[in-house]
N, CA and C atoms as a LAMMPS dump frame, in Angstrom:
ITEM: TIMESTEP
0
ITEM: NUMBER OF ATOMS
171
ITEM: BOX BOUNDS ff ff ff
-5.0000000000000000e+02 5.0000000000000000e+02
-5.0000000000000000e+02 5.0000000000000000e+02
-5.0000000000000000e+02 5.0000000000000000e+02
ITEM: ATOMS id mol type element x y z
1 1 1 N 335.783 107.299 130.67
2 1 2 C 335.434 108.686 130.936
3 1 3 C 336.335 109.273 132.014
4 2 1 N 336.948 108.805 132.957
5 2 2 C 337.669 109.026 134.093
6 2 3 C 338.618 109.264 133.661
7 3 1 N 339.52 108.792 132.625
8 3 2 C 341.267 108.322 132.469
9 3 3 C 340.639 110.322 131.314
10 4 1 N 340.249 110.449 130.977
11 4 2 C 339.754 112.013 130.385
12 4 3 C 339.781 112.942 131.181
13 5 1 N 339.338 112.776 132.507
14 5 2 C 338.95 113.959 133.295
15 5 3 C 340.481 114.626 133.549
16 6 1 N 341.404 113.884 133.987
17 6 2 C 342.453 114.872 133.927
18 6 3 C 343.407 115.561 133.095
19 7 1 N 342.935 114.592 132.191
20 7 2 C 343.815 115.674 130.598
21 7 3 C 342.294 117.05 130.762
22 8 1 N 341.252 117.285 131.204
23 8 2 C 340.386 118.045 130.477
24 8 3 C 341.067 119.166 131.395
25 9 1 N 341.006 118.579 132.801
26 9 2 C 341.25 119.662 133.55
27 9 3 C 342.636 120.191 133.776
28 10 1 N 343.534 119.554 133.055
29 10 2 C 344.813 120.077 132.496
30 10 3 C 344.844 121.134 131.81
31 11 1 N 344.139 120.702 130.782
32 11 2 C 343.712 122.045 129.795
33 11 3 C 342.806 123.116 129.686
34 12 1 N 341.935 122.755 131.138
35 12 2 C 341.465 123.857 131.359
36 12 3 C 342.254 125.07 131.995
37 13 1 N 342.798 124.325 132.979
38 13 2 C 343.746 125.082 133.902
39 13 3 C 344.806 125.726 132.781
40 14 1 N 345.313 125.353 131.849
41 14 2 C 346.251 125.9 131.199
42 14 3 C 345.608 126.757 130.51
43 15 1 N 344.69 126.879 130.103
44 15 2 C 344.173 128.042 128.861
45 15 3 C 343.234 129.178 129.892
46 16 1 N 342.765 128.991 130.813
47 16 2 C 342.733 130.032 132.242
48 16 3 C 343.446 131.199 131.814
49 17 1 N 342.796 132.466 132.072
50 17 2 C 343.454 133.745 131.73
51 17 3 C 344.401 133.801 133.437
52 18 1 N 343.866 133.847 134.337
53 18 2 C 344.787 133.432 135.742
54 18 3 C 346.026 132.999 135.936
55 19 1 N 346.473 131.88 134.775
56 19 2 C 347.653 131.201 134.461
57 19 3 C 348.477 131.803 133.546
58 20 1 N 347.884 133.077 132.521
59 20 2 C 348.806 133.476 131.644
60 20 3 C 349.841 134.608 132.485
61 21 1 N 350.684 134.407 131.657
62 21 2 C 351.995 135.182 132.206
63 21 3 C 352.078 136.706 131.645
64 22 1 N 352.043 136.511 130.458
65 22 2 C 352.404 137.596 129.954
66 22 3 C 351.527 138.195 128.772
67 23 1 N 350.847 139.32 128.8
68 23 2 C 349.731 139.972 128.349
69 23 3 C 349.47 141.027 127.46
70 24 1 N 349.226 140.935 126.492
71 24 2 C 349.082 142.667 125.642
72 24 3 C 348.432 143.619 126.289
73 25 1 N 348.649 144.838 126.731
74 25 2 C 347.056 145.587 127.223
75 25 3 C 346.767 146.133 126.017
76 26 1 N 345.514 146.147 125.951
77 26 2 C 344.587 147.406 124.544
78 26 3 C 344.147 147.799 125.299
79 27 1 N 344.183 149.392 124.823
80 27 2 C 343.789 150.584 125.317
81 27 3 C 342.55 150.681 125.635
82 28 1 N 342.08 151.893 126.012
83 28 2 C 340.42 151.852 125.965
84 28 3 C 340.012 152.517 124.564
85 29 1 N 339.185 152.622 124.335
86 29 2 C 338.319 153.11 123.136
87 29 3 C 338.508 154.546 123.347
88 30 1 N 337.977 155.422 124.106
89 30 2 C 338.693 156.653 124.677
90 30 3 C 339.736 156.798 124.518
91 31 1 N 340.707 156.361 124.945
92 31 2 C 342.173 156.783 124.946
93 31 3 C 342.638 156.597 123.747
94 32 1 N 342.334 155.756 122.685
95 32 2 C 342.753 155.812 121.224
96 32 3 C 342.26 157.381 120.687
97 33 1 N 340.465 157.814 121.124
98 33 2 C 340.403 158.845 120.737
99 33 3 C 340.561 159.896 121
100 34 1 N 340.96 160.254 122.009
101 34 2 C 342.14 161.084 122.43
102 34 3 C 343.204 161.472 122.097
103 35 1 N 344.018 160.616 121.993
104 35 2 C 345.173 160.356 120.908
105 35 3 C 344.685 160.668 119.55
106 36 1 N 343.826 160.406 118.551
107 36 2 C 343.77 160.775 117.66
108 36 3 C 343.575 162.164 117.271
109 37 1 N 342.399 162.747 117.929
110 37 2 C 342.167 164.085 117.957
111 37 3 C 343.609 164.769 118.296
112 38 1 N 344.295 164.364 119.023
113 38 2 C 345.178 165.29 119.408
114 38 3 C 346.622 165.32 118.287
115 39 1 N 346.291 164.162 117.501
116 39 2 C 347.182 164.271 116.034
117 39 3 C 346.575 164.737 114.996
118 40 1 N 345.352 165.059 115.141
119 40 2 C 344.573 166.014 113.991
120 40 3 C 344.734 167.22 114.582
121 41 1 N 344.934 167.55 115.532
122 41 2 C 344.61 169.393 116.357
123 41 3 C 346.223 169.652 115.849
124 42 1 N 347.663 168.74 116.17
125 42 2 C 348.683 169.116 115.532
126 42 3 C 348.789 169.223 114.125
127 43 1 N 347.98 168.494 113.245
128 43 2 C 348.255 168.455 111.672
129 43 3 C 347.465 169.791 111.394
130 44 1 N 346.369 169.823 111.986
131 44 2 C 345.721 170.912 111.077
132 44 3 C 346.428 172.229 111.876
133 45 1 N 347.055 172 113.017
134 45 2 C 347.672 174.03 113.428
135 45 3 C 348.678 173.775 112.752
136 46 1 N 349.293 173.046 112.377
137 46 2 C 350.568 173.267 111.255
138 46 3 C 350.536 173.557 110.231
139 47 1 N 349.321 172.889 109.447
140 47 2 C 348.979 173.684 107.789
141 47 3 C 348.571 174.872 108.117
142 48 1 N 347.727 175.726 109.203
143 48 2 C 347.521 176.934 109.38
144 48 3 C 348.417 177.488 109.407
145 49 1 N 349.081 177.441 110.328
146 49 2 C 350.571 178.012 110.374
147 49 3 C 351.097 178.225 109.394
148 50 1 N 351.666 177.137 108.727
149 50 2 C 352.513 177.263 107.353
150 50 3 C 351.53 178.18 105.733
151 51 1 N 349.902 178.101 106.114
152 51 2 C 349.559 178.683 105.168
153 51 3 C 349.292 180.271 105.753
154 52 1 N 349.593 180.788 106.95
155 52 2 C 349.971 182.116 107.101
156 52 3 C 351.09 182.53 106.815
157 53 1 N 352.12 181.809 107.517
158 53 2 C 353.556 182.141 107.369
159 53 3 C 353.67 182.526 105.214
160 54 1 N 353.001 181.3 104.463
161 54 2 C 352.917 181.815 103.069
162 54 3 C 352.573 183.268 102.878
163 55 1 N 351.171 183.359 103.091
164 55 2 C 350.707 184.928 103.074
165 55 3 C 351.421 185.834 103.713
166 56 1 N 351.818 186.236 104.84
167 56 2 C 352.614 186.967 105.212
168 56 3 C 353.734 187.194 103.977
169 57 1 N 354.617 186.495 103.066
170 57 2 C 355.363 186.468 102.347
171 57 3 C 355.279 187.306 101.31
């Protein structure tokens, strides 16, 4: 049981978020929807746009 304990705590220490180097961030849940709305508020004033600019014609 002993000649174990330090492989365990090898691998604990290695899989430790503390020890990682290098990290993805994800966003918050908010900030995705933020971003989204704000690519629907551009898609839809552009079909407005373009379906006045038609009528005007």
């Amino acid at each position: 049981m002993l000649h174990r304990l330090p492989i365990a705590l090898m691998l604990l220490f290695a899989a430790a978020p503390a020890g990682a180097t290098a990290s993805a961030q994800v966003p918050e849940g908010s900030s995705l929807t933020l971003f989204a709305l704000g690519v629907l508020g551009v898609i839809v004033g552009r079909r407005l746009s373009m379906r006045k600019s038609n009528k005007d014609d």
